[in-house]
Residue frames relative to the residue before (quaternion, step in Angstrom):
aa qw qx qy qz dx dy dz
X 1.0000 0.0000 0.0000 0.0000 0.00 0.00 0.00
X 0.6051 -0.5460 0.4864 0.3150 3.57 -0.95 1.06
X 0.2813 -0.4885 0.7293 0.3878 3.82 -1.72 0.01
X 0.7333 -0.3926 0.4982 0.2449 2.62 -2.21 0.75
X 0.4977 -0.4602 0.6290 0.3807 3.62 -1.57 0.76
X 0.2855 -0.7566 0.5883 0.0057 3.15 -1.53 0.59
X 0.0597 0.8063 -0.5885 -0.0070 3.66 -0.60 0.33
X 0.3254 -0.7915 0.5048 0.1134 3.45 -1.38 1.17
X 0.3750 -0.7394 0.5191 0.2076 2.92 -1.76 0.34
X 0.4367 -0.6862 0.5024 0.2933 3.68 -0.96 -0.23
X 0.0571 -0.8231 0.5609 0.0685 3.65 -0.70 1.11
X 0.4099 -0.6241 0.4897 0.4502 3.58 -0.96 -0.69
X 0.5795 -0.7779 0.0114 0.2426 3.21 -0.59 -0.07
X 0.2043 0.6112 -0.3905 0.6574 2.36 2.42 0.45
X 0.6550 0.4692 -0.4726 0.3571 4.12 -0.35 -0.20
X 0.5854 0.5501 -0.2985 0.5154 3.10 1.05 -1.67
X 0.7740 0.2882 -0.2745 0.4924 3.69 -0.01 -1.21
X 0.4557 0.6767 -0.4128 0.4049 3.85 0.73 0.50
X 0.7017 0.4656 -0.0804 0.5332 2.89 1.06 -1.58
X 0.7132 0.4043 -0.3638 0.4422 3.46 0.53 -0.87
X 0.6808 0.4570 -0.2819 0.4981 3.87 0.80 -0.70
X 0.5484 0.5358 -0.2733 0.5810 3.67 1.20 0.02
X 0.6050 0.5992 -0.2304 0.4709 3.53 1.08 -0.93
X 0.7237 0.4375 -0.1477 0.5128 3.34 0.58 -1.87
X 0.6122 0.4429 -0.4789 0.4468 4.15 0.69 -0.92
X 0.6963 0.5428 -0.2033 0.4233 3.82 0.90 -0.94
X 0.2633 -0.8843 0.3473 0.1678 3.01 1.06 -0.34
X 0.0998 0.7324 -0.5774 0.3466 3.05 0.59 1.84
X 0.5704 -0.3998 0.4780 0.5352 3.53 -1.24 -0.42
X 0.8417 -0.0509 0.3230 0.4297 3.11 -0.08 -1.17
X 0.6518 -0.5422 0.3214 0.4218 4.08 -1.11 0.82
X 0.6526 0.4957 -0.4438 0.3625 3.73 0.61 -0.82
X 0.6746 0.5388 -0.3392 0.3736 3.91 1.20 -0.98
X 0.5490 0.5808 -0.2899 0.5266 3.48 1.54 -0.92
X 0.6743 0.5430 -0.2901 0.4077 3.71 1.04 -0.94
X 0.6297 0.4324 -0.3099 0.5661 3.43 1.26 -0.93
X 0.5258 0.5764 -0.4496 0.4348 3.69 0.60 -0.82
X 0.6106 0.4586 -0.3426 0.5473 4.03 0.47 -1.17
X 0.8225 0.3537 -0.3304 0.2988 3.44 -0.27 -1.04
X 0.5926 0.5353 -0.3162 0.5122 3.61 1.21 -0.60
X 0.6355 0.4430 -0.3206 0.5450 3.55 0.80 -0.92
X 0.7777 0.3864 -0.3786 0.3203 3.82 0.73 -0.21
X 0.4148 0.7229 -0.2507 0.4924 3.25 1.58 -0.53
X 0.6696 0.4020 -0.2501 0.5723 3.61 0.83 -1.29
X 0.5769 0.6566 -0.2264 0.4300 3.93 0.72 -0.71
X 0.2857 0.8008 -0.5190 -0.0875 2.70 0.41 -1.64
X 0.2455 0.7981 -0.5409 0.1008 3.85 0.93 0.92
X 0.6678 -0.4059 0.4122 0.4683 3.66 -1.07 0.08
X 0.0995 -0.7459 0.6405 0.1536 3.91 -1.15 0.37
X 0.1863 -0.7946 0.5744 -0.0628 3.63 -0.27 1.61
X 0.8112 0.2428 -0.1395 0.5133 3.34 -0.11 -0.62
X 0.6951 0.5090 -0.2972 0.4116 3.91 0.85 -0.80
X 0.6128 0.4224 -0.3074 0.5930 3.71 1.54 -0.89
X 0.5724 0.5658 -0.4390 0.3994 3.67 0.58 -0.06
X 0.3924 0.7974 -0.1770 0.4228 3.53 1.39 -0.35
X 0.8870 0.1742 -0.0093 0.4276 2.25 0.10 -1.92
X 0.6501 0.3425 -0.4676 0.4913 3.53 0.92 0.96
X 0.1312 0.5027 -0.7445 0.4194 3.80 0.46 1.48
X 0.7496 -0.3559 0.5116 0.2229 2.38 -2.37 0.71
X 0.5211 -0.4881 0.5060 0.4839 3.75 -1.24 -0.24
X 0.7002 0.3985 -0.3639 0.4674 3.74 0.57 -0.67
X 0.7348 0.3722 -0.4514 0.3432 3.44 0.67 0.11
X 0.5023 0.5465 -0.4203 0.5218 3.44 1.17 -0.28
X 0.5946 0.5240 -0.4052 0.4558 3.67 0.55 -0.34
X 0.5033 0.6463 -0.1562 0.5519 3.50 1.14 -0.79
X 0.8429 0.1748 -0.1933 0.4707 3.23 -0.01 -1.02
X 0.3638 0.6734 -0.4196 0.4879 3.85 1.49 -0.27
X 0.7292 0.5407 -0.1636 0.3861 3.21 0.38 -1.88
X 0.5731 0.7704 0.0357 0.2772 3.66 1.51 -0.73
X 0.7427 0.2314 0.1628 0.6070 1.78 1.07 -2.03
X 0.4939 0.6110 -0.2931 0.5449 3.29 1.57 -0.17
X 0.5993 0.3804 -0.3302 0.6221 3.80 0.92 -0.86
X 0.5956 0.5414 -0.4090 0.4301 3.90 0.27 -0.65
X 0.5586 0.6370 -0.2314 0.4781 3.83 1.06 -1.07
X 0.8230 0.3765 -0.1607 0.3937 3.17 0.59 -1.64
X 0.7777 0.4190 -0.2537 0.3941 3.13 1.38 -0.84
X 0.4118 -0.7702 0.2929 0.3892 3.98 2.08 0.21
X 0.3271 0.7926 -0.3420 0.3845 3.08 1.33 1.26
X 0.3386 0.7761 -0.4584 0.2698 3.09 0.65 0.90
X 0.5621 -0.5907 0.5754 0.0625 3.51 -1.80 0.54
X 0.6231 -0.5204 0.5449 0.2097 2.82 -1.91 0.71
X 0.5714 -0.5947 0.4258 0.3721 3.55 -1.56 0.15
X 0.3082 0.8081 -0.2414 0.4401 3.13 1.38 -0.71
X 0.7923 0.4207 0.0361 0.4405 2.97 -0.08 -2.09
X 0.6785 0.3134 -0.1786 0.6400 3.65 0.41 -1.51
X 0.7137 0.4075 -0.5246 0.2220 3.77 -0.07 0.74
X 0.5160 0.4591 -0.2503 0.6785 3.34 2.03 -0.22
X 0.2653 0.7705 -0.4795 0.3256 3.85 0.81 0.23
X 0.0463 -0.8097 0.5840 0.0360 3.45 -0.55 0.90
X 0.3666 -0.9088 0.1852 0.0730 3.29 0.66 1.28
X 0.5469 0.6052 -0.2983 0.4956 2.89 2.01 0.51
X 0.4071 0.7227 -0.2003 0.5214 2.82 1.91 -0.55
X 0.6108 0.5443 -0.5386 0.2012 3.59 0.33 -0.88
């Protein structure tokens, strides 16, 4: 049986290099399997997205920012509850 048609997406590059170091602690192959893993796991959910669709209407230079963030947060294994990351003022990180 063929793979599925595919279709891509566009990160920055701090996300991309988010994902891939986020991937490997989790032990995936690689960010794109960890990426499908998120989307399938959200799809089954299907939970409200408060704080993540807010996001996604920053400016490009702030989403770059908050990548850039959130990437240094990654590097440094600082992460957060849900809880927490829903009252998250995202300048703050």
């Amino acid at each position: 049986m063929p793979a599925s048609r595919t279709k891509s997406y566009r990160f920055s590059h701090a996300l991309a290099e988010a994902f891939e170091l986020r991937a490997k602690l989790l032990g995936y192959k690689n960010g794109t399997d960890m990426i499908k893993g998120l989307g399938r796991y959200d799809c089954l959910c299907q939970s409200a997205h408060g704080v993540t669709k807010e996001w996604a209407n920053l400016t490009l230079e702030e989403q770059d920012l908050l990548d850039a963030k959130l990437l240094n947060r990654v590097k440094e294994g600082r992460g957060m509850k849900a809880a927490e990351a829903a009252k998250v003022d995202w300048r703050k990180l």
